[in-house]
C-alpha positions as CSV (number, residue, x, y, z in Angstrom):
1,X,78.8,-68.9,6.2
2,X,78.0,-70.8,9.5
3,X,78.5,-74.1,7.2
4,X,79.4,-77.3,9.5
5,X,82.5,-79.0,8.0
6,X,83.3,-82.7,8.5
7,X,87.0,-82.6,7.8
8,X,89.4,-81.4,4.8
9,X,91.2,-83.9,2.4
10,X,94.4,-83.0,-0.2
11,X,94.1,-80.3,-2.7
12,X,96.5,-77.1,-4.6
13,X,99.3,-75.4,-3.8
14,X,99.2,-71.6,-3.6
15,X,102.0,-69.3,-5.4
16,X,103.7,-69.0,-1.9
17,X,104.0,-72.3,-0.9
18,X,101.1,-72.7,1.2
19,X,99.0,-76.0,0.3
20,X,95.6,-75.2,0.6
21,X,93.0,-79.0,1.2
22,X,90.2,-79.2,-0.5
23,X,87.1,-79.0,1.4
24,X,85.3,-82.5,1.8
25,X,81.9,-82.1,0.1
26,X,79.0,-82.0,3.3
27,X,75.7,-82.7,3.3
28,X,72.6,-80.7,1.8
29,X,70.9,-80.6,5.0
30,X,74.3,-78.3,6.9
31,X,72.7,-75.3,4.5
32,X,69.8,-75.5,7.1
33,X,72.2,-76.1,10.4
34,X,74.4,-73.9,12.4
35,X,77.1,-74.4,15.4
36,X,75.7,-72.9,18.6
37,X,78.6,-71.3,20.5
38,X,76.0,-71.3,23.5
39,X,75.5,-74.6,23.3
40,X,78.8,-76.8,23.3
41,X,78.5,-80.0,20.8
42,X,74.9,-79.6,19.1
43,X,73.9,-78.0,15.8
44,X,70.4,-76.1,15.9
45,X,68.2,-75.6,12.7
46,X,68.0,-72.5,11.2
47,X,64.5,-72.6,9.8
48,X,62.9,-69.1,11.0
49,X,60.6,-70.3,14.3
50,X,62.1,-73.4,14.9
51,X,65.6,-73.6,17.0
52,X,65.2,-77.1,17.7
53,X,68.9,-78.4,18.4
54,X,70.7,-82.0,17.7
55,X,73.8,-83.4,18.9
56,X,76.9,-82.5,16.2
57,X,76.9,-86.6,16.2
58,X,73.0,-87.1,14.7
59,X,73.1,-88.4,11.4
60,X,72.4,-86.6,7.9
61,X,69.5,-89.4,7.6
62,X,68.0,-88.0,10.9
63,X,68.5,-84.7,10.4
64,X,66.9,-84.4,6.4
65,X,63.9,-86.0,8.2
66,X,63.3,-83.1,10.3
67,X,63.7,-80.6,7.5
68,X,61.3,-82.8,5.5
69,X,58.8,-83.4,7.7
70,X,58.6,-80.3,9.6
71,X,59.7,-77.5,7.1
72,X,58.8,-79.3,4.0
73,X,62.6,-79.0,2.8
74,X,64.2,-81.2,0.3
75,X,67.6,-81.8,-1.9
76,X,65.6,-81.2,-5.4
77,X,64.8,-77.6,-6.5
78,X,63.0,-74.9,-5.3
79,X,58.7,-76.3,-4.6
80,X,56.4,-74.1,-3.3
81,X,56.8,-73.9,0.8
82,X,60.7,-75.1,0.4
83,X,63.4,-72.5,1.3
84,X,64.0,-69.6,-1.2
85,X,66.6,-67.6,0.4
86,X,68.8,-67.9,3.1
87,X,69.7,-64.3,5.2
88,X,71.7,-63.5,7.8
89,X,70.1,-63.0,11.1
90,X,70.5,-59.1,12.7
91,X,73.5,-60.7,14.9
92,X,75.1,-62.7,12.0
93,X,74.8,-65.4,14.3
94,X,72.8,-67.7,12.2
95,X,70.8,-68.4,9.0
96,X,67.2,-67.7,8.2
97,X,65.2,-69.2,5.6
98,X,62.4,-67.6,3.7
99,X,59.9,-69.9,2.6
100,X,58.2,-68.9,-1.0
101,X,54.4,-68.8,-0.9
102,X,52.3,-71.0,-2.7
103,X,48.8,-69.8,-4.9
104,X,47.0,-70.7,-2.1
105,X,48.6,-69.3,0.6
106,X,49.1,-65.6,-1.6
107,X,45.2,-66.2,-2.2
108,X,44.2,-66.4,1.6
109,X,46.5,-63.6,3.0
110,X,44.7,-61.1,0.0
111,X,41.3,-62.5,1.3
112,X,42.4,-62.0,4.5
113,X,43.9,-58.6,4.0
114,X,40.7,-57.3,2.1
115,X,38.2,-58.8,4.8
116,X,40.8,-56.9,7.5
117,X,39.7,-53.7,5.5
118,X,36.1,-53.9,4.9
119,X,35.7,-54.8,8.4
120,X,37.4,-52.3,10.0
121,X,36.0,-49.7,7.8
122,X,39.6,-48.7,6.9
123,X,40.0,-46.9,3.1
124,X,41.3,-48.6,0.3
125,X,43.9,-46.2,0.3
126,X,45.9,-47.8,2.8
127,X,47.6,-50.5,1.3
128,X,49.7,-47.9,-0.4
129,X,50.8,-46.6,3.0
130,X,54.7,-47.0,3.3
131,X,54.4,-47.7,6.8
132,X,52.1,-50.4,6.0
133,X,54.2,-51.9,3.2
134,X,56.9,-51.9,5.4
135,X,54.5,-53.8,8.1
136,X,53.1,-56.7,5.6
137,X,57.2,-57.2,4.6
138,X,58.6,-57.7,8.0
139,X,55.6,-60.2,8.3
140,X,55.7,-62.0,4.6
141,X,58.5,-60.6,3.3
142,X,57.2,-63.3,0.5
143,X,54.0,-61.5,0.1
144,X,53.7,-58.3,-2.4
145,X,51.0,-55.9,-1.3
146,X,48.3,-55.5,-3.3
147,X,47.7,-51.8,-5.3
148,X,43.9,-50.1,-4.3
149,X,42.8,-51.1,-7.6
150,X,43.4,-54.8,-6.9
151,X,41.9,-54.6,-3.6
152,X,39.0,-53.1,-5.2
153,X,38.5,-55.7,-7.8
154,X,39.0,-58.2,-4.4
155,X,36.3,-56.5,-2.3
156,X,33.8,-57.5,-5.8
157,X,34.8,-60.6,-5.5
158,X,34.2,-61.7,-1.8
159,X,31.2,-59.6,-1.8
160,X,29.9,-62.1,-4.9
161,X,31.5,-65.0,-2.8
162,X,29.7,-64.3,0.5
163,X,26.5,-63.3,-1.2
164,X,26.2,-66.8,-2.4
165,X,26.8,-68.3,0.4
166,X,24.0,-65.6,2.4
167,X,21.6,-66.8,0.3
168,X,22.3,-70.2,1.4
169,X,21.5,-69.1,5.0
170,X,18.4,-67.2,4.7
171,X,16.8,-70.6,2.4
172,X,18.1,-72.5,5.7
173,X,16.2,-70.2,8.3
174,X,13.3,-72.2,10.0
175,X,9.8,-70.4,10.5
176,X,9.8,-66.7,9.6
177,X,11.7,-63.5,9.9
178,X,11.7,-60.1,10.9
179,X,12.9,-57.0,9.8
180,X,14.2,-53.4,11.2
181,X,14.3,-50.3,8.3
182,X,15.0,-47.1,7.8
183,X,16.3,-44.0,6.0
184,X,19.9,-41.7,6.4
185,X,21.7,-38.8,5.3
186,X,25.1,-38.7,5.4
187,X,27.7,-35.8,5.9
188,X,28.0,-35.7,2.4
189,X,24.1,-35.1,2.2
190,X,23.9,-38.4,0.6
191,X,20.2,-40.2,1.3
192,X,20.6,-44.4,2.3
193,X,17.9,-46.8,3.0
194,X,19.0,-50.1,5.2
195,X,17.3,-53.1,6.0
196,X,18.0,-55.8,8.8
197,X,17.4,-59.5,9.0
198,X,16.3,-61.0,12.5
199,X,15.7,-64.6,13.1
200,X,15.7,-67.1,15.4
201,X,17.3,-70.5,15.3
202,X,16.7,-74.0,16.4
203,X,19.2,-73.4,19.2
204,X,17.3,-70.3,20.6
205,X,20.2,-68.1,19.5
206,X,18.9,-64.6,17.8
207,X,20.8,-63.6,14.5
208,X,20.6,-60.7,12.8
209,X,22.7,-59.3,9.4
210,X,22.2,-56.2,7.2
211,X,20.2,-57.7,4.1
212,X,20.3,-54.4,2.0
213,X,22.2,-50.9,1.8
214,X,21.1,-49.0,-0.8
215,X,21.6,-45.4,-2.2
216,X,18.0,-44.0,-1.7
217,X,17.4,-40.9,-4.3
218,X,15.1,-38.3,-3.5
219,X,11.7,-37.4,-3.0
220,X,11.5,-39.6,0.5
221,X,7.4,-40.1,0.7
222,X,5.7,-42.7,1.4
223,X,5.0,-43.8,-2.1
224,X,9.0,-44.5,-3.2
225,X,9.5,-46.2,0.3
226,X,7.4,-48.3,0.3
227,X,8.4,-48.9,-3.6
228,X,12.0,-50.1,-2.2
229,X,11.1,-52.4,0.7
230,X,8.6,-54.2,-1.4
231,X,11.1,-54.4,-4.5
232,X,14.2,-55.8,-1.6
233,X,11.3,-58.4,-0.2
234,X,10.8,-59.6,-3.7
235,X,14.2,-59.6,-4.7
236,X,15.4,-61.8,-1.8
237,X,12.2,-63.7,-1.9
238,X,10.9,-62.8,1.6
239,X,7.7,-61.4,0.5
240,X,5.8,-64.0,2.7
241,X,8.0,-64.6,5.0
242,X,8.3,-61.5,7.3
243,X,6.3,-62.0,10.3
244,X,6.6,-58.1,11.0
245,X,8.8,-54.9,10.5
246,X,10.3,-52.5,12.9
247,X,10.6,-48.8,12.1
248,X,10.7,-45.6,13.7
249,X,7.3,-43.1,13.8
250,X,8.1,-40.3,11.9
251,X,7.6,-38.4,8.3
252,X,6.8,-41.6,5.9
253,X,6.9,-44.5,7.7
254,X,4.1,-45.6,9.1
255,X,2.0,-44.7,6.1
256,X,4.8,-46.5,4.3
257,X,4.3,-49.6,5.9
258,X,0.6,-49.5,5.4
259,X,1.2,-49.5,1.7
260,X,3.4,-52.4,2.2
261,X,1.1,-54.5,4.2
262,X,-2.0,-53.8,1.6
263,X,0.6,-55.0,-1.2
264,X,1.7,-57.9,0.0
265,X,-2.1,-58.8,1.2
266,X,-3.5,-58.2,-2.2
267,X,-0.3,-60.2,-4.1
268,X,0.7,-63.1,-1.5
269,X,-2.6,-63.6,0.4
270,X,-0.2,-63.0,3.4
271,X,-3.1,-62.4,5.7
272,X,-0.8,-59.5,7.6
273,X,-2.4,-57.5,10.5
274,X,-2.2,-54.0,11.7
275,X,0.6,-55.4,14.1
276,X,3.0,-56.1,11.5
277,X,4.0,-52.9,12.1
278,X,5.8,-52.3,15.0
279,X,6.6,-48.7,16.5
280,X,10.4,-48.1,18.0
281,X,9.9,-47.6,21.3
282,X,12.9,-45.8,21.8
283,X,11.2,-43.0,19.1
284,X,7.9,-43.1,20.6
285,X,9.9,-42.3,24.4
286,X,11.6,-39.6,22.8
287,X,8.9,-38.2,21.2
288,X,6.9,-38.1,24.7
289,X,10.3,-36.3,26.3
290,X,10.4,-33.2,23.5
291,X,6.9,-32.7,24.4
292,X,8.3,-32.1,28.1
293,X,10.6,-29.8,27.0
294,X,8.4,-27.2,25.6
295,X,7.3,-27.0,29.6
296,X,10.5,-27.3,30.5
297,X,12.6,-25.6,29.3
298,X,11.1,-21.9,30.2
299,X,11.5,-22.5,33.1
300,X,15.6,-23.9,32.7
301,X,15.6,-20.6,31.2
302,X,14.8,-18.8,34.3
303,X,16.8,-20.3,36.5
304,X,19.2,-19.7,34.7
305,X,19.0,-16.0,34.6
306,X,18.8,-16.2,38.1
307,X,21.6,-17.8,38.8
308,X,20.0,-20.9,41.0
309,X,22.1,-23.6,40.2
310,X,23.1,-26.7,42.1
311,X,25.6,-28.1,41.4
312,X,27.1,-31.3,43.5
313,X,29.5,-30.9,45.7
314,X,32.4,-33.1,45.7
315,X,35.3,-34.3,48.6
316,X,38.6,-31.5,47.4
317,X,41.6,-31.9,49.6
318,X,42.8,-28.8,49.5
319,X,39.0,-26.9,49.8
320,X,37.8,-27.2,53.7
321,X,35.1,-28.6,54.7
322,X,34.4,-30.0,50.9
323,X,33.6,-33.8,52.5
324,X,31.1,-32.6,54.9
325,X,29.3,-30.3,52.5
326,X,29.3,-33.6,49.9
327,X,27.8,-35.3,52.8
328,X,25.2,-32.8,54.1
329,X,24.1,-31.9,50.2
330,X,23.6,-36.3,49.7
331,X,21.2,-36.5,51.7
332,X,19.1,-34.5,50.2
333,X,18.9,-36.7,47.2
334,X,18.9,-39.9,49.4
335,X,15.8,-40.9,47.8
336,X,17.1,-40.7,44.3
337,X,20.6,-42.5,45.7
338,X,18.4,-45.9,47.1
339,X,16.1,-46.0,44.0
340,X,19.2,-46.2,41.8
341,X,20.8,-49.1,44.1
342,X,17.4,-51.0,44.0
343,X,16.4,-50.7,40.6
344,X,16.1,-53.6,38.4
345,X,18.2,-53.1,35.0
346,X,17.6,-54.5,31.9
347,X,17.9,-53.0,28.5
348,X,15.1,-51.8,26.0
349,X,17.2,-51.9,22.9
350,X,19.2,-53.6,20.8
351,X,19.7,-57.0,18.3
352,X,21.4,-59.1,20.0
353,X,18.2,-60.3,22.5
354,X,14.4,-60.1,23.0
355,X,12.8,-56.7,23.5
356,X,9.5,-56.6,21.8
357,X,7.8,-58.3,25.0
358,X,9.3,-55.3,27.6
359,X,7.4,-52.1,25.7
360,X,4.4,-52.8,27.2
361,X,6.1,-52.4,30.4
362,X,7.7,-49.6,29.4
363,X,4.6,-47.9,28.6
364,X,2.8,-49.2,32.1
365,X,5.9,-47.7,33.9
366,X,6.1,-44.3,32.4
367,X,2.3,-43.9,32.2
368,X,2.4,-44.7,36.6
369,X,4.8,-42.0,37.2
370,X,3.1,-39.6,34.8
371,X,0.0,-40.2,37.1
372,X,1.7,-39.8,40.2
373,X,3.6,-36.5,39.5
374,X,0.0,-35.1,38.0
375,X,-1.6,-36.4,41.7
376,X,1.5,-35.3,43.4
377,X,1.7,-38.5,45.2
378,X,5.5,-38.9,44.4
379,X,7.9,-40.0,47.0
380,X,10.2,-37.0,46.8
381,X,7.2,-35.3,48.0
382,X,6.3,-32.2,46.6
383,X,5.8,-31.6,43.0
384,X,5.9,-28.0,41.0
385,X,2.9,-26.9,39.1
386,X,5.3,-26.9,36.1
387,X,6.5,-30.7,36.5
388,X,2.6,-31.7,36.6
389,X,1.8,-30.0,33.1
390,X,4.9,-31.4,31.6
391,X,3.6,-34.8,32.7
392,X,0.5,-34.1,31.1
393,X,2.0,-33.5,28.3
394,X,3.8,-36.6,28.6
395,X,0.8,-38.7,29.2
396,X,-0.6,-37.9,26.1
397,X,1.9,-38.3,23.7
398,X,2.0,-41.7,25.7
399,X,-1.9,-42.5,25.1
400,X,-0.9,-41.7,21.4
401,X,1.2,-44.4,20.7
402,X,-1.0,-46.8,23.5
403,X,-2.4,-48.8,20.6
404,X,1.6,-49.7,19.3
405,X,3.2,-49.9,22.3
406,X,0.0,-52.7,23.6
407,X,-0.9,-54.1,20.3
408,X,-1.5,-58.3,20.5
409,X,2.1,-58.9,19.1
410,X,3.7,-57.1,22.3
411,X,1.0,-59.0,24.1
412,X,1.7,-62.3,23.3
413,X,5.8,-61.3,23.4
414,X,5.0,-60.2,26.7
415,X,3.2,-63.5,27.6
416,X,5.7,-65.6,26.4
417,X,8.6,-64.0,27.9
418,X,10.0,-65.5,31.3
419,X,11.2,-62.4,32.9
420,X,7.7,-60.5,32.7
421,X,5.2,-61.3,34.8
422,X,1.6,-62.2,33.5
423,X,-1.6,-61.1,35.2
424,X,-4.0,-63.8,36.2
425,X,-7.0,-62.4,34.5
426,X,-4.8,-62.4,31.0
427,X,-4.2,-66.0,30.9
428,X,-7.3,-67.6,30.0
429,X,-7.2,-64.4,26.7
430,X,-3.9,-65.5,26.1
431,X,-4.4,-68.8,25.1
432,X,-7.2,-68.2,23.2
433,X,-4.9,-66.4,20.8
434,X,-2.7,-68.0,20.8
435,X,-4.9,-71.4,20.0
436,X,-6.2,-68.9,17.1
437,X,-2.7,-68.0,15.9
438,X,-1.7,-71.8,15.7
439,X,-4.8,-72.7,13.9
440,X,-4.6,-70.2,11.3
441,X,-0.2,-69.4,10.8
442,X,0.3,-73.0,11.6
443,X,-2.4,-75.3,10.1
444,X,-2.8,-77.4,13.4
445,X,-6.2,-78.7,14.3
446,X,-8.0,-77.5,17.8
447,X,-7.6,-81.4,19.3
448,X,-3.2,-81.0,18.5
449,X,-3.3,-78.2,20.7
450,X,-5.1,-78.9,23.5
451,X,-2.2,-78.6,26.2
452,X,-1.3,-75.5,26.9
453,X,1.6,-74.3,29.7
454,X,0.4,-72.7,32.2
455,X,4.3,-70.8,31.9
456,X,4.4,-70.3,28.6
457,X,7.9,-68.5,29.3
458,X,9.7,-71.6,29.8
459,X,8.8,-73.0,25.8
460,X,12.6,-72.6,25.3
461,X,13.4,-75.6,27.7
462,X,10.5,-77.4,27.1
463,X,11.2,-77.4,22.9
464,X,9.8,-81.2,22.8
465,X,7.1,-81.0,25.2
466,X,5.8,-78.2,23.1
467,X,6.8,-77.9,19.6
468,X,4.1,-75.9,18.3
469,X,4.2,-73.4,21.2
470,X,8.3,-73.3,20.8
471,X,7.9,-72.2,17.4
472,X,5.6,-69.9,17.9
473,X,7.8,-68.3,20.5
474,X,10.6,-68.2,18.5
475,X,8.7,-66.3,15.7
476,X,7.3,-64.1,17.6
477,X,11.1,-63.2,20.3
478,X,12.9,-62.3,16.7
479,X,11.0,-59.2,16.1
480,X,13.1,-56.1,17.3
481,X,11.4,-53.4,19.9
482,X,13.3,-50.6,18.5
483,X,14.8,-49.4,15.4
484,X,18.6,-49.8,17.0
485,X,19.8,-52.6,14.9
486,X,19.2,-49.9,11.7
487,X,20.7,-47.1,13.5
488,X,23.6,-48.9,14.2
489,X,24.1,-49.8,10.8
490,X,24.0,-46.3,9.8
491,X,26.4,-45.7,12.6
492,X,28.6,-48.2,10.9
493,X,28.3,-46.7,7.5
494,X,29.1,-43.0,8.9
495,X,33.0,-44.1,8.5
496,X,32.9,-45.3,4.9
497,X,30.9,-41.9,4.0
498,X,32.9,-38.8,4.8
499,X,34.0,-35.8,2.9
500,X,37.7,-37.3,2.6
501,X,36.1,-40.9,1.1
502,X,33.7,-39.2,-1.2
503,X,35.0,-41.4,-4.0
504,X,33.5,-44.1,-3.2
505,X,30.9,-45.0,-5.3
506,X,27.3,-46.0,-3.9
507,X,28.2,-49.2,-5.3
508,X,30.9,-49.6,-3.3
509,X,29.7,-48.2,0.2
510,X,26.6,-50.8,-0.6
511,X,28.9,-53.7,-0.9
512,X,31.3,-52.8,1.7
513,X,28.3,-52.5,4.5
514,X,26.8,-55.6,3.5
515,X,30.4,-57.3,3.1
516,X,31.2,-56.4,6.3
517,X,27.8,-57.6,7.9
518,X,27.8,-60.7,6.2
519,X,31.2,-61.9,7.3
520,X,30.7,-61.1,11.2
521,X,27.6,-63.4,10.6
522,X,28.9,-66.1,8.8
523,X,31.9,-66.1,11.6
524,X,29.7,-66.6,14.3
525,X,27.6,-69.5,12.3
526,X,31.5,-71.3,11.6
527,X,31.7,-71.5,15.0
């Protein structure tokens, strides 16, 4: 068995005459030890993961203090973490222990293994995979995989677990918050309703987590929405806390969040304005672009029938004179070529940074080239009568939304954001309101706020210099410019409801989106 002997001393006779010596009695710790024909006069441990090798001289003392002090082996019995069973390695060449696992080992490999399956949106289903089972044993051979039904009870359990300690981090949130909603049907024709948490801490770092994930049961009007949001706000005791709410701008919304704003008026005294509600920009762009395509698309149509399409010509080695034609055909879209190399990018949506304070650049933008394809003062020259009406119509889906996309919560975004540029004539309006929004969000007095940056944009290094002003930035950074942080959510979701998992409850899919939400969040605040 690989067992290092010391010597032999006298023992029986056999029936033919041979005498046989006993064996001298060894040590405990030669169980754990074996000869190393590749390494002439030194004994290696056979722990799984170790190797480490002594001379064939070293003492037992010596020895037993490695195996206690690194593998947690002993003479006595069988503990927790000791060595349960010795195998034989592939080779035979040596011995490998397999070390038992203790209640709270077994209890962070389950936690582990149901966090690995919430988060990766995986189905329950699979920890009766053979080819996982056989997986999990060639890791823990120790470690019994669970059934679906203990997993399940374990997804309860951390979700219960984590929600405690959510709630722990949304009491701990300085200032206010803001929020992103709104409603989804799934492939299963299953209606959801999701709402997001945005914040900003102390560190200027922007967090965000899906607070609720609810089944939402039909009718959808404005009246049961706004029902649920106020009913979640109360629930989670955020009903005068949320600075202002981010939805898209169709069917019930807006009138929703009207309802919402009057409630929490008339019950909280919340003093909440018309800009609590902010549009998505990334709706209100979209909505201007369909209106284009009525124009449009006739004439796509036509040129279709017609047969006059360009398409770009690329460099083919076996197709002559390919390179010069890509060539020639380039420079007739030169202009397009340099205005995509000297364009400024930067990003209109998302929840991971500021982009309330860029729609009213957005809007400025689109509105300039409307105007210069209706006055054909482009610089690609001449314009189509058709491109100029489908401006129009762009123009005044645009002037539509003007008041959302320019309302005084994008304004003083806009104002305190580094990266956009402020016109001199806005300043002096600027700080009037925000003097006014200190003196009545804040309580400060008129003489505490007397000094007021010229750059507002640079509160976020100048946090002790301006207090007031920094937290007044960060309240107002947190809101979201777009509805992406819900969309994405719903994105999320689309892989825990499909016709193959359509028995999971809506109890389950609730707890698995938040569970899974609320442990990316918590592992970046462990940090």
């Amino acid at each position: 068995l690989g067992i290092v002997s010391s010597g032999r001393a006298s023992g029986s006779t056999f029936a033919t005459g041979r005498h046989s010596k006993k064996q001298k009695k060894t040590s405990w710790v030669f169980d754990h030890f074996y000869e190393d024909d590749d390494i002439t006069g030194r004994v290696t441990c056979a722990v799984e993961g170790c190797g480490r090798s002594f001379s064939k001289g070293t003492s037992t003392t010596t020895l037993a203090s490695h195996l206690t002090s690194k593998h947690r082996l002993t003479k006595g019995g069988v503990v927790p973490g000791q060595v349960d069973q010795l195998t034989f390695s592939k080779n035979g060449g040596r011995l490998i222990a397999h070390n038992r696992l203790d209640d709270d080992k077994r209890a962070r490999l389950f936690s582990k293994l149901v966090n690995w399956i919430v988060d990766n949106k995986q189905p329950i289903a699979v920890v009766e995979n053979n080819f996982f089972k056989e997986f999990m044993h060639e890791l823990k051979p120790f470690f019994n995989v669970s059934s679906c039904r203990t997993i399940g009870r374990g997804v309860d359990d951390a979700y219960e677990e984590v929600k405690a300690k959510i709630a722990l981090v949304l009491e701990s949130i300085p200032g206010d918050v803001a929020l992103t909603c709104d409603g989804w049907s799934s492939r299963i024709m299953r209606s959801y309703f999701v709402v997001t948490l945005h914040w900003i801490n102390e560190n200027w770092n922007l967090r965000s987590t899906v607070i609720e994930f609810i089944y939402f049961p039909p009718p959808h009007n404005q009246w049961t929405t706004s029902e649920l949001l106020l009913s979640i706000l109360k629930d989670l005791n955020l009903a005068t806390r949320v600075i202002a709410v981010t939805t898209d701008s169709g069917g019930e919304m807006p009138p929703a969040m009207r309802h919402v704003t009057a409630k929490l008026n008339e019950e909280f005294d919340d003093m909440l304005e018309s800009d609590w509600l902010v549009r998505c920009v990334c709706h209100i762009i979209n909505r201007a672009v369909k209106d284009c395509e009525t124009i449009v698309k006739p004439m796509q149509v036509l040129l279709g029938r017609r047969n006059i399409v360009d398409l770009l010509c690329l460099d083919v080695e076996t197709r002559w004179n390919s390179m010069f034609e890509m060539v020639d055909n380039c420079f007739l879209v030169k202009d397009v070529f340099e205005s995509m190399c000297n364009k400024e990018e930067f990003t209109a949506a998302g929840s991971s940074y500021v982009t309330l304070s860029i729609q009213p650049l957005i809007y400025e933008s689109l509105k300039t080239h409307c105007l210069s394809t209706i006055s054909g003062t482009l610089e690609s020259g001449f314009t189509v009568p058709a491109a100029k009406r489908a401006a129009e119509a762009m123009l005044s889906k645009l002037e539509k939304y003007k008041e959302n996309t320019n309302n005084p919560l994008c304004l003083l975004a806009s104002g305190l954001d580094p990266s956009v540029p402020v016109l001199d004539e806005d300043i002096q309006e600027l700080k009037f309101r925000i003097r006014q929004i200190l003196i009545v969000r804040y309580g400060y007095q008129q003489q505490q706020i007397d000094e007021i940056p010229q750059r507002l944009g640079l509160l976020a290094a100048a946090n002790k210099r301006f207090p007031l002003l920094s937290r007044l930035a960060r309240d107002t950074f947190m809101v979201i410019g777009s509805s992406v942080p819900s969309e994405s959510a719903f994105a999320d979701s689309g892989s825990f409801v499909t016709p193959r998992r359509s028995s999971l409850s809506d109890e389950n899919i609730s707890k698995m989106m938040k569970l899974r939400s609320w442990n990316r969040l918590l592992k970046v605040l462990n940090k």
